[in-house]
C-alpha positions as CSV (number, residue, x, y, z in Angstrom):
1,X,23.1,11.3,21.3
2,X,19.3,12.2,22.0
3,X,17.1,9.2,22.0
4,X,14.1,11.2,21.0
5,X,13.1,9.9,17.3
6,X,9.9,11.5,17.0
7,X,8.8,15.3,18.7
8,X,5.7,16.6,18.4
9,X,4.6,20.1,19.2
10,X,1.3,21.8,19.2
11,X,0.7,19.8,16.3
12,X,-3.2,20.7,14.8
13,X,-5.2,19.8,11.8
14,X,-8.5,21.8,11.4
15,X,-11.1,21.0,8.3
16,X,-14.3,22.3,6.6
17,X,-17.3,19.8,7.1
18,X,-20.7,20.4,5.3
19,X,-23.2,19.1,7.7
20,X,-20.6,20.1,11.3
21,X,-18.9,23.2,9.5
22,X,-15.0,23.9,11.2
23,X,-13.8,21.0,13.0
24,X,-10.8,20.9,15.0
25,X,-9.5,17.3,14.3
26,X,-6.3,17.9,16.3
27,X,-6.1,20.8,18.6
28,X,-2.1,21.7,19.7
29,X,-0.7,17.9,20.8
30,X,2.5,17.6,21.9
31,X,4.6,14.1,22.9
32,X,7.7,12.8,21.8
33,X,8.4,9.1,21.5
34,X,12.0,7.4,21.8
35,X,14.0,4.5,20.9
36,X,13.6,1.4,22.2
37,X,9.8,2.9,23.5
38,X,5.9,1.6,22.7
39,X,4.2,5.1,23.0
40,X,1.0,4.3,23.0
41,X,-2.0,6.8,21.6
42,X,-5.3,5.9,23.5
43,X,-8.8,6.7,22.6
44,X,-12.1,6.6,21.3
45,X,-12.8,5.9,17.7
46,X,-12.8,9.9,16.3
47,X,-10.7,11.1,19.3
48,X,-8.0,12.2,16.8
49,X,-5.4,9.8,17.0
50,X,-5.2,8.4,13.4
51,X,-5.6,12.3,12.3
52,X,-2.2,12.6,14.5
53,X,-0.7,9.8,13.1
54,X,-1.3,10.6,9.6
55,X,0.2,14.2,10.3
56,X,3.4,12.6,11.6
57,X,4.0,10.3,8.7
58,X,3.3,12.8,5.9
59,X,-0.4,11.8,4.5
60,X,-2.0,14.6,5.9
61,X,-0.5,18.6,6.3
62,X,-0.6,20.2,9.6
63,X,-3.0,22.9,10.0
64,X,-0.2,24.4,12.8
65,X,2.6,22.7,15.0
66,X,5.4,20.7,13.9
67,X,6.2,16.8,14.1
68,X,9.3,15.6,13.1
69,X,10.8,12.2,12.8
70,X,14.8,11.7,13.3
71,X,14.7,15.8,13.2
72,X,13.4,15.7,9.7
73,X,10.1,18.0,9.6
74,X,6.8,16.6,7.7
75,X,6.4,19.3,6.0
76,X,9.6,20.4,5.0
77,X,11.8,17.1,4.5
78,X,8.9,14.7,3.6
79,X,10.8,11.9,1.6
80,X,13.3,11.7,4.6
81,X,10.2,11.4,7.3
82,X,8.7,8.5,4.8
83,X,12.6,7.1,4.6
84,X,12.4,6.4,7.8
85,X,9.5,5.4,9.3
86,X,6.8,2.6,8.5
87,X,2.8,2.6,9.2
88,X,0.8,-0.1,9.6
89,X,-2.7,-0.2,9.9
90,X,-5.5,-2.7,9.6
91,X,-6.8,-1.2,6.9
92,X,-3.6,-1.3,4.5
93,X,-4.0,-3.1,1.4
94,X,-1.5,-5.8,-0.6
95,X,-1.4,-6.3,-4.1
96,X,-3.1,-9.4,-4.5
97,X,-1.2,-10.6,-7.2
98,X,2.1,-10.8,-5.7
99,X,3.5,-12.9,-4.0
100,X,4.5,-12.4,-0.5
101,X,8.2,-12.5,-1.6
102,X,7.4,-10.0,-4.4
103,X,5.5,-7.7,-1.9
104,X,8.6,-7.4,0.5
105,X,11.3,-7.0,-2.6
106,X,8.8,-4.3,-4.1
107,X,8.4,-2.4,-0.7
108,X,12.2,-2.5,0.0
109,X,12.9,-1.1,-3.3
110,X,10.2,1.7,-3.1
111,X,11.7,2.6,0.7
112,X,15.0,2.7,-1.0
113,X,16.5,0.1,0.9
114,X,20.1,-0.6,-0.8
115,X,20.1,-2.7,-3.8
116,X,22.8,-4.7,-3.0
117,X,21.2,-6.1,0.4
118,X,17.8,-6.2,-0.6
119,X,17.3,-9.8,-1.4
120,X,19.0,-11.1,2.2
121,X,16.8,-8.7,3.9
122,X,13.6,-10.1,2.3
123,X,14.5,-13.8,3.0
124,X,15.6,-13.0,6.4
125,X,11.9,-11.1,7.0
126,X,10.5,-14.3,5.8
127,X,12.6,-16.6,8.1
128,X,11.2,-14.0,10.8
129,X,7.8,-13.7,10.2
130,X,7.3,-17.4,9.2
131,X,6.6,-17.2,5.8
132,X,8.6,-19.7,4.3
133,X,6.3,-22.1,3.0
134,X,4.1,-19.5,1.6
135,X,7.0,-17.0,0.4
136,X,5.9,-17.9,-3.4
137,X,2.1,-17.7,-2.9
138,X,0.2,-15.0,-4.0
139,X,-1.4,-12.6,-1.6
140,X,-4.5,-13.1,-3.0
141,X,-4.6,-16.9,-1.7
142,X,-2.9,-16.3,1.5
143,X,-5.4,-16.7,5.0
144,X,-6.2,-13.1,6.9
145,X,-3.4,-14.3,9.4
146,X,-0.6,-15.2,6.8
147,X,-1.6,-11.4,4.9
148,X,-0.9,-9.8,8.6
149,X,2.8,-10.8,9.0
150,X,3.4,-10.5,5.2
151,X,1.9,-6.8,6.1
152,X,3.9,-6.6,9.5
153,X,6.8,-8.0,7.2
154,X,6.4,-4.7,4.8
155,X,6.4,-2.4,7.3
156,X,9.3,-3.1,8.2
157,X,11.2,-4.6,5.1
158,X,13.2,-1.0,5.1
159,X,14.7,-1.2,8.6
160,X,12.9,2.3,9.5
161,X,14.0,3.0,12.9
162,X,10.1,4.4,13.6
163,X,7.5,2.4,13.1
164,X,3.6,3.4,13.7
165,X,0.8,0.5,14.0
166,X,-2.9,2.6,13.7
167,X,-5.4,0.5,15.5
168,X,-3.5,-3.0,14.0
169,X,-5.6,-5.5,15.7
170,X,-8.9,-4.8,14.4
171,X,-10.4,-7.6,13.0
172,X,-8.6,-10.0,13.8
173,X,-8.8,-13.3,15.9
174,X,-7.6,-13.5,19.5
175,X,-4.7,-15.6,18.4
176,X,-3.6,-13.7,15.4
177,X,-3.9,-10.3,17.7
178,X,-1.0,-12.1,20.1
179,X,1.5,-12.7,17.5
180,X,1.1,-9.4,16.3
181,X,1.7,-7.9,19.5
182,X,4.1,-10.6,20.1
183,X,5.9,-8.8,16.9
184,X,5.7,-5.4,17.8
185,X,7.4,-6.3,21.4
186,X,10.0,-7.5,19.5
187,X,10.8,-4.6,17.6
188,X,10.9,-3.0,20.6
189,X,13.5,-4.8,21.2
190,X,15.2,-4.0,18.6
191,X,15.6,-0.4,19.3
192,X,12.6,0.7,17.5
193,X,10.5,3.8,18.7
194,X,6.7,2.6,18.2
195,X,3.7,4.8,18.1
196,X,1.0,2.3,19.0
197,X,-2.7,3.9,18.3
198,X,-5.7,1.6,19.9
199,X,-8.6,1.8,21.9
200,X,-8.3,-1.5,23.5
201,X,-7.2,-0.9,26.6
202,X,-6.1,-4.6,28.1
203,X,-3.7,-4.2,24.5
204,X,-1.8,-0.6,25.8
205,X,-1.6,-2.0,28.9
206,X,0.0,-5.2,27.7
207,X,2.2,-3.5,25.3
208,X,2.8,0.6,25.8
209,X,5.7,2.0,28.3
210,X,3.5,5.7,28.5
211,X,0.2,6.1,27.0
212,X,-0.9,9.7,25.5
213,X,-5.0,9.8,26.2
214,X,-6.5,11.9,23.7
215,X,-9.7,12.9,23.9
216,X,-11.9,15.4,21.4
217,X,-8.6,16.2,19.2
218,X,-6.5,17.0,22.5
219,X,-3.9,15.5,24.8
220,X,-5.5,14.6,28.5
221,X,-2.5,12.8,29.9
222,X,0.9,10.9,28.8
223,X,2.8,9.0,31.3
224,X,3.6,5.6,32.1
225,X,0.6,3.4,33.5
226,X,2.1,4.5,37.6
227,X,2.3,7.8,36.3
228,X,-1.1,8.0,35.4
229,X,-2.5,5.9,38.3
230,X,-1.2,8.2,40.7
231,X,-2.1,11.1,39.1
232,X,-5.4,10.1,39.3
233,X,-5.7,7.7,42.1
234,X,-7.2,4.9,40.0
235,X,-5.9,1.8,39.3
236,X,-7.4,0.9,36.1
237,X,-6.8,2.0,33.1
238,X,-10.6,1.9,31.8
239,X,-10.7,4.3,35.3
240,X,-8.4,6.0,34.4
241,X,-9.4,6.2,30.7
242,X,-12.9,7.8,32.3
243,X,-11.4,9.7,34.9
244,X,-9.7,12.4,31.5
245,X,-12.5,12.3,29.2
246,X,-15.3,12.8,31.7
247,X,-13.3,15.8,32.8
248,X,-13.7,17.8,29.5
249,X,-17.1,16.6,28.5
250,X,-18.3,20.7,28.2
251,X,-17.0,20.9,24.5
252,X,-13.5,23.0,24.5
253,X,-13.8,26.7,23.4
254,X,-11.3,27.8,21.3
């Protein structure tokens, strides 16, 4: 059995801009990512990685290319992509007025987790997590670190066997960013196949077995940290980092 769980090929998402006219937001990536595996997606803020990310979990269409998660396509097979998989991102919202036990029972049910199991899967997420004490609390009244694992909770409430974390740390405090990463090494561990997205680079080093650089909508590199080192004889990876995006600084021509 193939431990690929998501495959991307020449995957592109092009748009109309008033003031910058056609931009290519995604230009023909290509990775896969397997189980068990942190790939992570490094780059600058606009580099095209969350533009990727919302292509492979079914926000956004492809322009061109294919991504598909478990062999389901995103464009064809949607609600089996969304079945199994689960995003994260700094910016996702909670209801406020549910509580955190509420919010894990509603997002099981809506990611068609089975009925029968869903209420031991939500108390053993909040044995997990540590959300005991605050199971019955509403969001709303919950501090920014509490909201993050009942977030981190929701993503994976579902038992998705992909899960994709856009940027997750921004915002927050030094400690709440290590028990987050904390979390997503665990899943790891659990079999999971993680597309990480960041621009932090002492966070992909900590945490990512390859890292894809992309850079203006493309893919520079993906390999694992040695990989990449030796490829470009820097040791690094803010080097390294420089080394593929000052290599295409004349803007591509399509």
């Amino acid at each position: 059995m193939s431990t690929v769980q998501v495959e991307v090929q020449g995957l592109s998402k092009n748009f109309f801009d008033q003031s910058r006219g056609e931009v290519n937001a995604v230009q023909q990536v290509d990775f896969e990512c397997r189980r068990g595996e942190i790939l992570g997606l490094l780059g600058a803020n606009g580099a095209g990685k969350t533009t990727t990310l919302r292509m492979i979990s079914t926000v956004l269409q492809p322009t061109s290319g294919t991504a598909r998660v478990l062999g389901h396509d995103v464009a064809s097979e949607p609600v089996e992509v969304r079945r199994n998989l689960g995003f994260y991102s700094a910016s996702t919202a909670l209801y406020p007025r549910l509580t955190a036990r509420e919010t894990l029972t509603l997002f099981a049910r809506v990611n068609k987790y089975p009925a029968e199991r869903t209420k031991s899967r939500v108390e053993e997420m909040i044995e997990r997590f540590g959300l005991g004490e605050y199971a019955g609390v509403r969001i709303e009244k919950l501090s920014s670190g509490m909201k993050q694992k009942v977030s981190i909770a929701r993503t994976v409430v579902h038992d998705p066997p992909v899960l994709i974390f856009d940027e997750p740390t921004v915002g927050l405090d030094v400690l709440n960013a290590l028990d987050l990463q904390k979390a997503i090494q665990e899943l790891r561990e659990d079999g999971k196949a993680i597309l990480f997205s960041t621009h932090i680079m002492s966070e992909a080093e900590r945490l990512c077995d390859r890292i894809a650089i992309i850079d203006k909508g493309r893919l520079r590199a993906c390999a694992d940290l040695e990989g990449l080192r030796a490829a470009t004889s820097r040791h690094y990876l803010e080097d390294i980092f420089v080394h593929y995006v000052t290599s295409h600084e004349t803007p591509d021509q399509d």
